[in-house]
mmCIF entry with sequence, helices, sheets and N, C-alpha, C, O atoms, coordinates in Angstrom:
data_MODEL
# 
_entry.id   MODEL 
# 
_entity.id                         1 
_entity.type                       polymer 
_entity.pdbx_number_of_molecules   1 
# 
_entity_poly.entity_id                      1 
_entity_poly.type                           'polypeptide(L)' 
_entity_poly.nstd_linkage                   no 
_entity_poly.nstd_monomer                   no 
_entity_poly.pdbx_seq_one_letter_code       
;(UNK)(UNK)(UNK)(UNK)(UNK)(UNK)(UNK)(UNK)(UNK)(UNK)(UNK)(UNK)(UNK)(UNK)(UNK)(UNK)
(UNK)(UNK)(UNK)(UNK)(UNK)(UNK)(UNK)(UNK)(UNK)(UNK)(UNK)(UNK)(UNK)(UNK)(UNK)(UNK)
(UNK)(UNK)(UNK)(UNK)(UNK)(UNK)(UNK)(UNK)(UNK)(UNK)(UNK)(UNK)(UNK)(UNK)(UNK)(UNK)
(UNK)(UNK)(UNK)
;
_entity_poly.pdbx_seq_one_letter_code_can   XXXXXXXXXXXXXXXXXXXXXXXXXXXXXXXXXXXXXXXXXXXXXXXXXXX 
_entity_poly.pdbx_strand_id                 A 
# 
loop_
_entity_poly_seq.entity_id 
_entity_poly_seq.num 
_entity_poly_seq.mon_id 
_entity_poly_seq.hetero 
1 1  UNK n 
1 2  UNK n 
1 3  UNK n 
1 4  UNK n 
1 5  UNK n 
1 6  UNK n 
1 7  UNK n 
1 8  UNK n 
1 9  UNK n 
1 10 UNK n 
1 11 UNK n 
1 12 UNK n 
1 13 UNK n 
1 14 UNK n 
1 15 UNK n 
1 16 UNK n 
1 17 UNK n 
1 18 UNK n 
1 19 UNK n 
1 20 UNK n 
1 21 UNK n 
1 22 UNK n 
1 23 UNK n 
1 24 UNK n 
1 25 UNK n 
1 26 UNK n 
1 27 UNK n 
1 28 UNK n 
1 29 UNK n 
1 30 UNK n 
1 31 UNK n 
1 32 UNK n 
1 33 UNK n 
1 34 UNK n 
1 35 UNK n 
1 36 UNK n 
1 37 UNK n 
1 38 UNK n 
1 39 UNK n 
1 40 UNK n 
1 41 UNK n 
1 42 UNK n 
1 43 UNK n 
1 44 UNK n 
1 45 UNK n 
1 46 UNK n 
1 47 UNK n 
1 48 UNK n 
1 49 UNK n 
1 50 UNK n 
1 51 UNK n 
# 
_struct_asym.id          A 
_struct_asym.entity_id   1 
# 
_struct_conf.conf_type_id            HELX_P 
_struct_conf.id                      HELX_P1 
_struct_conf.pdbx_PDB_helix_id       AA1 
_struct_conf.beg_label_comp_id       UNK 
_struct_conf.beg_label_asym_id       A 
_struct_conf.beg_label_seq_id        26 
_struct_conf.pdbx_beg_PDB_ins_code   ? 
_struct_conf.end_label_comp_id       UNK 
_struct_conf.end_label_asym_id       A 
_struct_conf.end_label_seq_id        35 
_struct_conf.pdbx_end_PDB_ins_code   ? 
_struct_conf.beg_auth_comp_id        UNK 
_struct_conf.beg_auth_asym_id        A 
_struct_conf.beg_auth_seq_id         26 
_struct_conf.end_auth_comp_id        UNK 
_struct_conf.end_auth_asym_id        A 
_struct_conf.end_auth_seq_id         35 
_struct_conf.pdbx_PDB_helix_class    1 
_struct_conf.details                 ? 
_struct_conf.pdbx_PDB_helix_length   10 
# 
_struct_conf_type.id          HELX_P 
_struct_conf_type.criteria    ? 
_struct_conf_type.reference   ? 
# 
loop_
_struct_sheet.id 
_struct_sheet.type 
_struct_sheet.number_strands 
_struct_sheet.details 
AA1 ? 2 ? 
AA2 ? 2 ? 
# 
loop_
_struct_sheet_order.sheet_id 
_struct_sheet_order.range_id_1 
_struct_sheet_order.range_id_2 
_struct_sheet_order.offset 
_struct_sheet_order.sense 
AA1 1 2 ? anti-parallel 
AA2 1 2 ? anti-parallel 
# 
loop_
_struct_sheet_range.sheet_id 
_struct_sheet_range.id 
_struct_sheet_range.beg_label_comp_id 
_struct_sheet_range.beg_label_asym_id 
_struct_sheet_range.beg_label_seq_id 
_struct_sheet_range.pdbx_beg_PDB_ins_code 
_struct_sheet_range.end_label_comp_id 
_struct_sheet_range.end_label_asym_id 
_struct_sheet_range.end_label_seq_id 
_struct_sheet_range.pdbx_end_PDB_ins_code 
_struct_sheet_range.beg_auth_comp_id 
_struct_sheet_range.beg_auth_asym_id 
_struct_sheet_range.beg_auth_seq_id 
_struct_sheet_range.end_auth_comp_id 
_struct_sheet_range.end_auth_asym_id 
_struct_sheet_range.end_auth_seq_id 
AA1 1 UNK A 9  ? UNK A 13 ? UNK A 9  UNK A 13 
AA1 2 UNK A 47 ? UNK A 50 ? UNK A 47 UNK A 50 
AA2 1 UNK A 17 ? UNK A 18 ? UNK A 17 UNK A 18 
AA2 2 UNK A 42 ? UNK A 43 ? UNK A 42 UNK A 43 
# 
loop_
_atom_site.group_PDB 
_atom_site.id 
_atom_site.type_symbol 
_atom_site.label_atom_id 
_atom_site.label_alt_id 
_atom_site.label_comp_id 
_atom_site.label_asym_id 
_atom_site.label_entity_id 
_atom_site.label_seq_id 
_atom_site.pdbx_PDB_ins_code 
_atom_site.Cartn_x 
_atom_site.Cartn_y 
_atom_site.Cartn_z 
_atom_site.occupancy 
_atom_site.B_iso_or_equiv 
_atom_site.pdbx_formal_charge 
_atom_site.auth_seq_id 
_atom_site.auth_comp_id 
_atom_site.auth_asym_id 
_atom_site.auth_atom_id 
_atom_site.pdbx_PDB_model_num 
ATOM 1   N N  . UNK A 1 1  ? 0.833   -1.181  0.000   1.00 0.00 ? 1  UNK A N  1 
ATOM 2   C CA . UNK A 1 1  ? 0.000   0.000   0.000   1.00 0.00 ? 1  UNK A CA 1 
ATOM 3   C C  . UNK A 1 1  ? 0.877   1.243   0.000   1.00 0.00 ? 1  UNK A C  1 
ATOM 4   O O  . UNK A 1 1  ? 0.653   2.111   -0.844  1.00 0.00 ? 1  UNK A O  1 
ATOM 5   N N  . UNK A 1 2  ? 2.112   1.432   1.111   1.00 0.00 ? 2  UNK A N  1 
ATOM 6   C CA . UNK A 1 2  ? 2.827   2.307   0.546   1.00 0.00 ? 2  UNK A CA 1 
ATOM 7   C C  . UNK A 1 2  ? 3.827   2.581   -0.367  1.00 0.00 ? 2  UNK A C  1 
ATOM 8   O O  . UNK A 1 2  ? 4.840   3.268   -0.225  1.00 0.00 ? 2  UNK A O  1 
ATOM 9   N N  . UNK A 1 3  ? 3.473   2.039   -1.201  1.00 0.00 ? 3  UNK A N  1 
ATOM 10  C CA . UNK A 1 3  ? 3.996   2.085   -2.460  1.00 0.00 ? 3  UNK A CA 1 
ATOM 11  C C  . UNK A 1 3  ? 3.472   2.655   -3.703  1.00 0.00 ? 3  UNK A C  1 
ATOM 12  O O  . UNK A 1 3  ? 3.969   3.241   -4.665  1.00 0.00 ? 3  UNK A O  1 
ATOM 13  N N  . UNK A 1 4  ? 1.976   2.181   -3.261  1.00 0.00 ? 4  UNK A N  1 
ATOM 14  C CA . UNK A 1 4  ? 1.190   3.207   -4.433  1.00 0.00 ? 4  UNK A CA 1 
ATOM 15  C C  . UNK A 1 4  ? 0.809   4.402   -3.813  1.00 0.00 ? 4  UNK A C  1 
ATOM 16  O O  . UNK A 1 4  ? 0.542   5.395   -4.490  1.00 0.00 ? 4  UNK A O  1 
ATOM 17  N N  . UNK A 1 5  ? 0.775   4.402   -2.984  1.00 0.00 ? 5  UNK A N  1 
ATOM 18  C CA . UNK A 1 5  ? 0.152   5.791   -1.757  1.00 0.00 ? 5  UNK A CA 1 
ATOM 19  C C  . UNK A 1 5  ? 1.797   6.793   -2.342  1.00 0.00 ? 5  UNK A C  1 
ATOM 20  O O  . UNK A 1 5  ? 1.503   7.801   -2.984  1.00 0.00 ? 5  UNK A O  1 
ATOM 21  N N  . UNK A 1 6  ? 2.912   6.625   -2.205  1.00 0.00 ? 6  UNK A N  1 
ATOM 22  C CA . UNK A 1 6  ? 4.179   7.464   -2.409  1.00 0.00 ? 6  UNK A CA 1 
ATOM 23  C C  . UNK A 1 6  ? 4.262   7.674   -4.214  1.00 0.00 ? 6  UNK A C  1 
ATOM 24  O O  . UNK A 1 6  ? 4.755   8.692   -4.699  1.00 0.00 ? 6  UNK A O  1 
ATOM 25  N N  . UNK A 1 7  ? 3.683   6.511   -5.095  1.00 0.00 ? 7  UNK A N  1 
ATOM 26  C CA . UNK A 1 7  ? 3.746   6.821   -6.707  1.00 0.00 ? 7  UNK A CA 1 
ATOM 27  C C  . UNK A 1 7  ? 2.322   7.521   -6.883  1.00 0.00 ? 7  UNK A C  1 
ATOM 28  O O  . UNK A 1 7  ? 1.718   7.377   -7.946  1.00 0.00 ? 7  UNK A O  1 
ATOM 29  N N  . UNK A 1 8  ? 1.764   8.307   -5.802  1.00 0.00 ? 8  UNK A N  1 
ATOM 30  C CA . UNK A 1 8  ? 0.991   9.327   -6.294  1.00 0.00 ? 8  UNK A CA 1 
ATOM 31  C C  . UNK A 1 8  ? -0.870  8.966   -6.224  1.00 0.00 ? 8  UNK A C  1 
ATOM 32  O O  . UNK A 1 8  ? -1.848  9.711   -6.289  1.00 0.00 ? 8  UNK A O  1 
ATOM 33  N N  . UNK A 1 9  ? -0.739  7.650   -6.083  1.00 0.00 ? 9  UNK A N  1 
ATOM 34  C CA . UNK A 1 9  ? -2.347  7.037   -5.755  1.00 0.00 ? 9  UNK A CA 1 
ATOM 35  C C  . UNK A 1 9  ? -3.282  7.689   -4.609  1.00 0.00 ? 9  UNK A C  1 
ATOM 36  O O  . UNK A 1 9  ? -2.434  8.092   -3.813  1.00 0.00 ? 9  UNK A O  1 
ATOM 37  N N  . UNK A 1 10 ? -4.076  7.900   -4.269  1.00 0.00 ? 10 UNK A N  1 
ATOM 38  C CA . UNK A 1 10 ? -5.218  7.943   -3.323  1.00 0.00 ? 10 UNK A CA 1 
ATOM 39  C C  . UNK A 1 10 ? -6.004  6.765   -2.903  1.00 0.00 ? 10 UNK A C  1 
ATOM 40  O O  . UNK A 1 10 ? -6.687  6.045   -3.631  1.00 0.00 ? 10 UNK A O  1 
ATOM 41  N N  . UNK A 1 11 ? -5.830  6.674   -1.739  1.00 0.00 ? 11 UNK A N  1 
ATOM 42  C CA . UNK A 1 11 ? -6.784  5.197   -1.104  1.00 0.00 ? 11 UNK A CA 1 
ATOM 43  C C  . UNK A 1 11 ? -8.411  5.497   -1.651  1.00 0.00 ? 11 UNK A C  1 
ATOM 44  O O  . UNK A 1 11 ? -8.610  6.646   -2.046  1.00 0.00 ? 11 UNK A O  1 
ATOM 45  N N  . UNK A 1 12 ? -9.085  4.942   -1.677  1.00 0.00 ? 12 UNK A N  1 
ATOM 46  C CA . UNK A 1 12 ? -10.539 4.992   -2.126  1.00 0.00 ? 12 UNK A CA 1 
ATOM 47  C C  . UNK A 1 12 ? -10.971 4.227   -1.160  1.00 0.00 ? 12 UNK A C  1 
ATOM 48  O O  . UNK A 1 12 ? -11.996 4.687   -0.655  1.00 0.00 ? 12 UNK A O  1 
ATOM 49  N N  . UNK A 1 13 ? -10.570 3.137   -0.644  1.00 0.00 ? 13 UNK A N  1 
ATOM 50  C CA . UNK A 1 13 ? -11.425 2.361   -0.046  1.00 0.00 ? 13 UNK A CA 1 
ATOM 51  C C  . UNK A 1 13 ? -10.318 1.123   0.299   1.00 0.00 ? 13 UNK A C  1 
ATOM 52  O O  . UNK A 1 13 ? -9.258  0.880   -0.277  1.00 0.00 ? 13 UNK A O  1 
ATOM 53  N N  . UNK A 1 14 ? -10.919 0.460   1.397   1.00 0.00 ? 14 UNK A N  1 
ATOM 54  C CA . UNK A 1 14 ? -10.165 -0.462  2.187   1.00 0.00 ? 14 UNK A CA 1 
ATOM 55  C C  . UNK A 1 14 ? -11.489 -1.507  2.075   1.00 0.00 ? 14 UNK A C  1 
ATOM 56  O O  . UNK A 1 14 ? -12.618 -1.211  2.466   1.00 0.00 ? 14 UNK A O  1 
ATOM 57  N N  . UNK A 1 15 ? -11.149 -2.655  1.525   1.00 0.00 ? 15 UNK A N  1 
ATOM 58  C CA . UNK A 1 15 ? -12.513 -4.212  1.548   1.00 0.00 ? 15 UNK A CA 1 
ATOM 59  C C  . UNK A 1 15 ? -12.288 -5.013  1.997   1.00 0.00 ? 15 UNK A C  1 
ATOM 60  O O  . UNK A 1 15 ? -11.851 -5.926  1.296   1.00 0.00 ? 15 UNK A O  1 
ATOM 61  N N  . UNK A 1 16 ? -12.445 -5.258  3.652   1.00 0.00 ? 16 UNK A N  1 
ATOM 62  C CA . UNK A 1 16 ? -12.057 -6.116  4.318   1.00 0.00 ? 16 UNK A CA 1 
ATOM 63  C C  . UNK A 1 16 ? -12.939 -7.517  3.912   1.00 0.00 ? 16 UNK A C  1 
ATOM 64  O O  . UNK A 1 16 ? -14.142 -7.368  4.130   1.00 0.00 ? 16 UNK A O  1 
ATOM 65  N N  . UNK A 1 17 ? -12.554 -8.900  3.343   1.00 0.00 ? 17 UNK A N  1 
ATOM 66  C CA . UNK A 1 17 ? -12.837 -10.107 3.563   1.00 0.00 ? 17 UNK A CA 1 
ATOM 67  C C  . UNK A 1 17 ? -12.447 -11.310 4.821   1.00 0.00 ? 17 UNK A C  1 
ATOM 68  O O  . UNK A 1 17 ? -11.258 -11.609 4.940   1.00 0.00 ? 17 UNK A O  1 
ATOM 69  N N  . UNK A 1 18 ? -13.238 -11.824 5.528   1.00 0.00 ? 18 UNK A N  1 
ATOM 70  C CA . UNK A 1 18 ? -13.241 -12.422 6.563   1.00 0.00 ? 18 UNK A CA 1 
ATOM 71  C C  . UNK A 1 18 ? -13.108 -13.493 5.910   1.00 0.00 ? 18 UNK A C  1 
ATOM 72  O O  . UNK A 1 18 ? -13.719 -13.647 4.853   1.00 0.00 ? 18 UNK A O  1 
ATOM 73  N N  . UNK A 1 19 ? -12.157 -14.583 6.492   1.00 0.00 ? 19 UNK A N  1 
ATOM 74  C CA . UNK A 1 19 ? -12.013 -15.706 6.269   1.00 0.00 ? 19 UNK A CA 1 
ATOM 75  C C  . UNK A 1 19 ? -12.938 -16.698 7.013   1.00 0.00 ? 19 UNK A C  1 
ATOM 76  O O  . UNK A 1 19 ? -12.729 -16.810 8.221   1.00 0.00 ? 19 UNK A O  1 
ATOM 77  N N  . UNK A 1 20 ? -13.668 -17.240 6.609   1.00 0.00 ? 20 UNK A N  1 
ATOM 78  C CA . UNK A 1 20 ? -14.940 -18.132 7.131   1.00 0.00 ? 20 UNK A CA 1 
ATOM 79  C C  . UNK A 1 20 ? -14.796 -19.365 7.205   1.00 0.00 ? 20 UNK A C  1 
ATOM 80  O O  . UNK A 1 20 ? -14.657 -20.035 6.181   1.00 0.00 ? 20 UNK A O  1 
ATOM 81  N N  . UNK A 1 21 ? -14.799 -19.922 8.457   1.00 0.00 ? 21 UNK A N  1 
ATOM 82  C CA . UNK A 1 21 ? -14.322 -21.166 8.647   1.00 0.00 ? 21 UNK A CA 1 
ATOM 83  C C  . UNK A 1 21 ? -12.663 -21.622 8.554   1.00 0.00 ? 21 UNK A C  1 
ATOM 84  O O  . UNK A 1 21 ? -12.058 -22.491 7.925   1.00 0.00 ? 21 UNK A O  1 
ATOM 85  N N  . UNK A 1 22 ? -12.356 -20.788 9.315   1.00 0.00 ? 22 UNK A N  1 
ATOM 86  C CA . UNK A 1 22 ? -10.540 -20.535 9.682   1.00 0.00 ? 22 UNK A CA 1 
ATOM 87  C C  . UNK A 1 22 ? -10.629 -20.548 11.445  1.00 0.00 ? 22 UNK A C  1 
ATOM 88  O O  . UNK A 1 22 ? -11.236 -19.898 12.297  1.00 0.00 ? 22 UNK A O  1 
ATOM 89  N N  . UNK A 1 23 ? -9.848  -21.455 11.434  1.00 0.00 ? 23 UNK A N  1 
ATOM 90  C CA . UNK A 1 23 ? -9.705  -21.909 13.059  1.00 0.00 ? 23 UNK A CA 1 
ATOM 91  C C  . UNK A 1 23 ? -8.387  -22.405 12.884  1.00 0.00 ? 23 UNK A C  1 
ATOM 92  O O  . UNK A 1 23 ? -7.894  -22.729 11.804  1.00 0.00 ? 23 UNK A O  1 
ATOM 93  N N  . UNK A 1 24 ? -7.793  -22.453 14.093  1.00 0.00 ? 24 UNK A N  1 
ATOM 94  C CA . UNK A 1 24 ? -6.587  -22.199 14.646  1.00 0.00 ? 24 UNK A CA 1 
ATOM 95  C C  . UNK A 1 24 ? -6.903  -23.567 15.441  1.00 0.00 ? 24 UNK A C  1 
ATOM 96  O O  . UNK A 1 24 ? -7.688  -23.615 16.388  1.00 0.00 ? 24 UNK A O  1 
ATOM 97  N N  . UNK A 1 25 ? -5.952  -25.039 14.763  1.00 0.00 ? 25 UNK A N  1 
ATOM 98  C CA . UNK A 1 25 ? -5.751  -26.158 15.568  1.00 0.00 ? 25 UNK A CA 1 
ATOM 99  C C  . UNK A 1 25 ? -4.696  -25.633 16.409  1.00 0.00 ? 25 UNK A C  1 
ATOM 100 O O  . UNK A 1 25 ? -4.066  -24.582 16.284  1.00 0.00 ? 25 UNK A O  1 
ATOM 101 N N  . UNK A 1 26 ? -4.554  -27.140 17.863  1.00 0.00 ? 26 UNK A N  1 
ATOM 102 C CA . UNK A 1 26 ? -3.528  -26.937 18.713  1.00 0.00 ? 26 UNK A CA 1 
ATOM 103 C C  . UNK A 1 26 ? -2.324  -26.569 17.698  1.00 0.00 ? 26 UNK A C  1 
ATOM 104 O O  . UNK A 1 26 ? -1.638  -25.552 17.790  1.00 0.00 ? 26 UNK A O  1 
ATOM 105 N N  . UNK A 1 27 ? -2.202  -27.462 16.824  1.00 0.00 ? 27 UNK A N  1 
ATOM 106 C CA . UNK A 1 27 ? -1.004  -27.365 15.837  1.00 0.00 ? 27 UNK A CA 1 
ATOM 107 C C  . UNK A 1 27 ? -0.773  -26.177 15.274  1.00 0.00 ? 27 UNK A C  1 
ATOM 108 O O  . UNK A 1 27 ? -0.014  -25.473 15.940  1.00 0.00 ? 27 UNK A O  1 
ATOM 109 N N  . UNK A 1 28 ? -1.168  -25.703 14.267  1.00 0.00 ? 28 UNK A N  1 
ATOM 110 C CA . UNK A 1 28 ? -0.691  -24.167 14.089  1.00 0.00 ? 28 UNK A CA 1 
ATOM 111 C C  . UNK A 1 28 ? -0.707  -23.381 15.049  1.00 0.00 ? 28 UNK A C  1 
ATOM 112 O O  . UNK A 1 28 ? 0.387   -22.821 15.125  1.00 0.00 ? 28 UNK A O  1 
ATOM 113 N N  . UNK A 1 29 ? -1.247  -23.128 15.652  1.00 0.00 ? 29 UNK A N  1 
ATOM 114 C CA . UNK A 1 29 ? -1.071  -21.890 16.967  1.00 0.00 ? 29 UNK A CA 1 
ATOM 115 C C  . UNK A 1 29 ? -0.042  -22.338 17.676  1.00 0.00 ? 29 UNK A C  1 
ATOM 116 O O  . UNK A 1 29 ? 0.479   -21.319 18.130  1.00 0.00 ? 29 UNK A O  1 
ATOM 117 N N  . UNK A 1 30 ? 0.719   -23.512 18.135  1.00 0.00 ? 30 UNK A N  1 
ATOM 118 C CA . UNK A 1 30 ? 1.956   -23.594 18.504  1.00 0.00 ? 30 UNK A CA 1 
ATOM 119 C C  . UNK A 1 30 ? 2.791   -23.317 17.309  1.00 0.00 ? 30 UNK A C  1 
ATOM 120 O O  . UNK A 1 30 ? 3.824   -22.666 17.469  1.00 0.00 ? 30 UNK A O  1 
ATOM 121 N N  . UNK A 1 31 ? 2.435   -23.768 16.048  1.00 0.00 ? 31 UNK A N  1 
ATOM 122 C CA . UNK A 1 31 ? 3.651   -23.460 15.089  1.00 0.00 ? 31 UNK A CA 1 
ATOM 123 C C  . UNK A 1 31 ? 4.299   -21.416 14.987  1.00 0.00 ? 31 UNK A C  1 
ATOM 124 O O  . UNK A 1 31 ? 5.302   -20.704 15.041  1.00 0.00 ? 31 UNK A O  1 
ATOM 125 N N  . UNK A 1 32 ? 2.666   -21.392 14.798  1.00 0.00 ? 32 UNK A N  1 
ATOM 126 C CA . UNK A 1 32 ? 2.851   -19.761 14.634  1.00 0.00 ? 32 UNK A CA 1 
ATOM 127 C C  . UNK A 1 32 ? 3.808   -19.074 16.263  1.00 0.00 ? 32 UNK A C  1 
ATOM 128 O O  . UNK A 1 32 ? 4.725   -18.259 16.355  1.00 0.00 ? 32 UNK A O  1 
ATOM 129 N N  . UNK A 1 33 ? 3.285   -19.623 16.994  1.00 0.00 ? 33 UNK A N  1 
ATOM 130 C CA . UNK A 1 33 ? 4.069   -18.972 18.140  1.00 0.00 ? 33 UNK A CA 1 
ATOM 131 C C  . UNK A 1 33 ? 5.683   -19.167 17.375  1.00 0.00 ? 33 UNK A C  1 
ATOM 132 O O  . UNK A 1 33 ? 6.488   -18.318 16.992  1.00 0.00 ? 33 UNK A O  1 
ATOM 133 N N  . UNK A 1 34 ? 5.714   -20.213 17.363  1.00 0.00 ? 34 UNK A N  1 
ATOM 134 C CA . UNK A 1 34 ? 7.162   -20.900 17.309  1.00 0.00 ? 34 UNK A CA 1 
ATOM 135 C C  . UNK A 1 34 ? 8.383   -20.478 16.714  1.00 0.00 ? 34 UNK A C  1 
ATOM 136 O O  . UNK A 1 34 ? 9.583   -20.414 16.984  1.00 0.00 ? 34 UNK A O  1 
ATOM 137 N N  . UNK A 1 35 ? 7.379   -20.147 15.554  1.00 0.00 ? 35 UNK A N  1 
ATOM 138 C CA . UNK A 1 35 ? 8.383   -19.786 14.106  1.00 0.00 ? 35 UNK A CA 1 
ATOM 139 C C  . UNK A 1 35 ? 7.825   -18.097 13.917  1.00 0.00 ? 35 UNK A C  1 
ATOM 140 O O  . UNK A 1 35 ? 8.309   -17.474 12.972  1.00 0.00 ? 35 UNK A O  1 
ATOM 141 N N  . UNK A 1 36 ? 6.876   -17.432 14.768  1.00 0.00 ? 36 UNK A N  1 
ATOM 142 C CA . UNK A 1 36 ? 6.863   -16.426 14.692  1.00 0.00 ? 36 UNK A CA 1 
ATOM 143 C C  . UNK A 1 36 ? 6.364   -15.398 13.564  1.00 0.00 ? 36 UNK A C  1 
ATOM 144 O O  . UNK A 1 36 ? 6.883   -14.419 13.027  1.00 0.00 ? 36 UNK A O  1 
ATOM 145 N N  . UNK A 1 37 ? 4.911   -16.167 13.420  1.00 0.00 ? 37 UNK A N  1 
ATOM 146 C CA . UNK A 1 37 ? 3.869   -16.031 12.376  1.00 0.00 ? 37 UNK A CA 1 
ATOM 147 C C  . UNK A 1 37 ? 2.558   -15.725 12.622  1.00 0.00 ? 37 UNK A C  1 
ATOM 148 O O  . UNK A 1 37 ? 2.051   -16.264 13.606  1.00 0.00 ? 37 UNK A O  1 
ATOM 149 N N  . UNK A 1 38 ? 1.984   -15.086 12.050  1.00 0.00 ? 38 UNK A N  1 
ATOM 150 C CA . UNK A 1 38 ? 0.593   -14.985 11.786  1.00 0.00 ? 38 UNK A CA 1 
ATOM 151 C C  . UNK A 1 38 ? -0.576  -15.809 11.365  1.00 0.00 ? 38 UNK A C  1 
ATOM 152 O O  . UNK A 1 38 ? -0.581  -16.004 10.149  1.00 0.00 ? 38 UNK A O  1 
ATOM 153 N N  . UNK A 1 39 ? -1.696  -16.419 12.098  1.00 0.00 ? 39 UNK A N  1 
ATOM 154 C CA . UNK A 1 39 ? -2.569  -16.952 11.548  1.00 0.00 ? 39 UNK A CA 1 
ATOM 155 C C  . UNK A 1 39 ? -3.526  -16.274 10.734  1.00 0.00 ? 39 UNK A C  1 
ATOM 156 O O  . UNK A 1 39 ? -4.420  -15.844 11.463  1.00 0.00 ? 39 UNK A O  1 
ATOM 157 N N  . UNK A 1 40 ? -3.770  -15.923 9.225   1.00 0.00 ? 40 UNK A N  1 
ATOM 158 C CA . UNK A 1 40 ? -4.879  -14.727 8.389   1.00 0.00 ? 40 UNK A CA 1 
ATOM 159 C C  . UNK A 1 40 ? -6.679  -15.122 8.818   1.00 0.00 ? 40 UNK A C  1 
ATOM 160 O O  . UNK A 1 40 ? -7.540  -15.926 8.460   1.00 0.00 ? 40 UNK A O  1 
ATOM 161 N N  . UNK A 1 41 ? -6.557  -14.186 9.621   1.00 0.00 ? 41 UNK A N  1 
ATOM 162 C CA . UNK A 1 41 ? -7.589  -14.690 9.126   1.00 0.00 ? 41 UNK A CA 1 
ATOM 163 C C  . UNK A 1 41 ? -9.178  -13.371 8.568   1.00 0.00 ? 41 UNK A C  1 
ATOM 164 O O  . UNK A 1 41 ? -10.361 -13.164 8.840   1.00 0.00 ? 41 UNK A O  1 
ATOM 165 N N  . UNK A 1 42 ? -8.149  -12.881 7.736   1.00 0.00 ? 42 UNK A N  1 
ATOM 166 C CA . UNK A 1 42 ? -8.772  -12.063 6.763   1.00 0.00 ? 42 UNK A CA 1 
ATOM 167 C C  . UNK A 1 42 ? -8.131  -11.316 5.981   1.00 0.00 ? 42 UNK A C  1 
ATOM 168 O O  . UNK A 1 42 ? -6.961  -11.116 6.306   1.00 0.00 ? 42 UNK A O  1 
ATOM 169 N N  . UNK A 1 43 ? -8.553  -10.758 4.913   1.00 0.00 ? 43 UNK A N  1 
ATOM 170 C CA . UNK A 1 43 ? -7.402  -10.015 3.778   1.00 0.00 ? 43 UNK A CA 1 
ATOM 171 C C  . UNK A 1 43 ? -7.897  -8.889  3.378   1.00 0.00 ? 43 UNK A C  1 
ATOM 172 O O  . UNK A 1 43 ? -9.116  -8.726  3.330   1.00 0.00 ? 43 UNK A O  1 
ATOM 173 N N  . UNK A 1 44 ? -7.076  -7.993  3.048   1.00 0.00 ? 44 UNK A N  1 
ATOM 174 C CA . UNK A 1 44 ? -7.433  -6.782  2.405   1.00 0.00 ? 44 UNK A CA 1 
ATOM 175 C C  . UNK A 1 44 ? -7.434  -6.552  1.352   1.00 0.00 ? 44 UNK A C  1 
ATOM 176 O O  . UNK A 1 44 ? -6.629  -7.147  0.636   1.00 0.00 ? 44 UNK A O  1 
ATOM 177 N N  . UNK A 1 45 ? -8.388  -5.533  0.751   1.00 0.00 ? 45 UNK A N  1 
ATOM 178 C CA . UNK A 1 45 ? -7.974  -5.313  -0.904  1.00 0.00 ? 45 UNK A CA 1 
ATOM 179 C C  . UNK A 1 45 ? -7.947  -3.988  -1.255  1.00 0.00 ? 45 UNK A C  1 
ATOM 180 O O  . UNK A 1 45 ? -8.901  -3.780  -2.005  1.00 0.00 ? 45 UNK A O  1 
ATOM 181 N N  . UNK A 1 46 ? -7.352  -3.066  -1.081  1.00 0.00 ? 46 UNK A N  1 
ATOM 182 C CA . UNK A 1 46 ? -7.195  -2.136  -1.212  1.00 0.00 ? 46 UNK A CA 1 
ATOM 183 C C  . UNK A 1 46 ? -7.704  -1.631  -2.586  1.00 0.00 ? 46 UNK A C  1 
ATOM 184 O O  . UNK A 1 46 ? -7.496  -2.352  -3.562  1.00 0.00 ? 46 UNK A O  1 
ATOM 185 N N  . UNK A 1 47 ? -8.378  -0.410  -2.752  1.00 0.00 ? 47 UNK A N  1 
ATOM 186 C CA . UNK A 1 47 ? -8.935  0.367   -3.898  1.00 0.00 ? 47 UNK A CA 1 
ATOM 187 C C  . UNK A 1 47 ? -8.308  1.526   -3.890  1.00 0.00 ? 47 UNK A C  1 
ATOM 188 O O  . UNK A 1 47 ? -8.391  2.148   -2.831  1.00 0.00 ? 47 UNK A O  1 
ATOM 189 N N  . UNK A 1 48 ? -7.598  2.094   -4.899  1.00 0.00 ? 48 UNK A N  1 
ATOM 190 C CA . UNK A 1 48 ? -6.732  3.194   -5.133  1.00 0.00 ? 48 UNK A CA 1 
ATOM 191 C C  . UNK A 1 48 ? -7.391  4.151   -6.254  1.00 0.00 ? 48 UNK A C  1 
ATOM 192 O O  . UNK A 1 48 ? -8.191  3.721   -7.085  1.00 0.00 ? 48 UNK A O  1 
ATOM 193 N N  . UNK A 1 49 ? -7.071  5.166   -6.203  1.00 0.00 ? 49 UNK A N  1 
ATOM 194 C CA . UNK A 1 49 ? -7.139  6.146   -7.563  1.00 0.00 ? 49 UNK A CA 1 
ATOM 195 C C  . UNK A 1 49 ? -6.316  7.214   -7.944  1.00 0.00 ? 49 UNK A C  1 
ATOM 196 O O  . UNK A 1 49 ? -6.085  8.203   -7.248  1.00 0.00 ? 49 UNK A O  1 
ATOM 197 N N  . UNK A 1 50 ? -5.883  6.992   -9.060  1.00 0.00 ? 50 UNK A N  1 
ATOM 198 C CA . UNK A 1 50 ? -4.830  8.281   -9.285  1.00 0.00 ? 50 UNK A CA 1 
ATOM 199 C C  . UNK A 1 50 ? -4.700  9.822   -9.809  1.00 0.00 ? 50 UNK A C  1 
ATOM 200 O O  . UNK A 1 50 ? -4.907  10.318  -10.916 1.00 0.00 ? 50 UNK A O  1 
ATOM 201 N N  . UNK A 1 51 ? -4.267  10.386  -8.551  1.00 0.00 ? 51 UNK A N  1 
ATOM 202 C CA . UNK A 1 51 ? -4.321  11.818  -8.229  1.00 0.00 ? 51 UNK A CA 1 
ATOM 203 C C  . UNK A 1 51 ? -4.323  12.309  -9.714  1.00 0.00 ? 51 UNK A C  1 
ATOM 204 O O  . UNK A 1 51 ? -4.363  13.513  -9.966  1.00 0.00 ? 51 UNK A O  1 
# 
């Protein structure tokens, strides 16, 4: 995002998607601790327009 935000873009809008049916076994949530990661559990999509 800051990358197009500094080559001159304007945010328009931020579209948050929820990941549905994303759960966190014993297993990944120790992995993520472990190795020092993130479980997603949603994504962004950013909408831009240029200035």
């Amino acid at each position: 995002m800051e990358r197009f935000l500094k080559a001159g873009f304007a945010l328009r809008e931020d579209i948050i998607k929820v990941q549905h049916n994303c759960h966190a076994t014993g297993f990944w949530k120790k992995k993520s601790q472990e190795y020092n990661f993130l479980l997603i559990m949603h994504k962004h999509l950013f909408v831009f327009q240029k200035k």
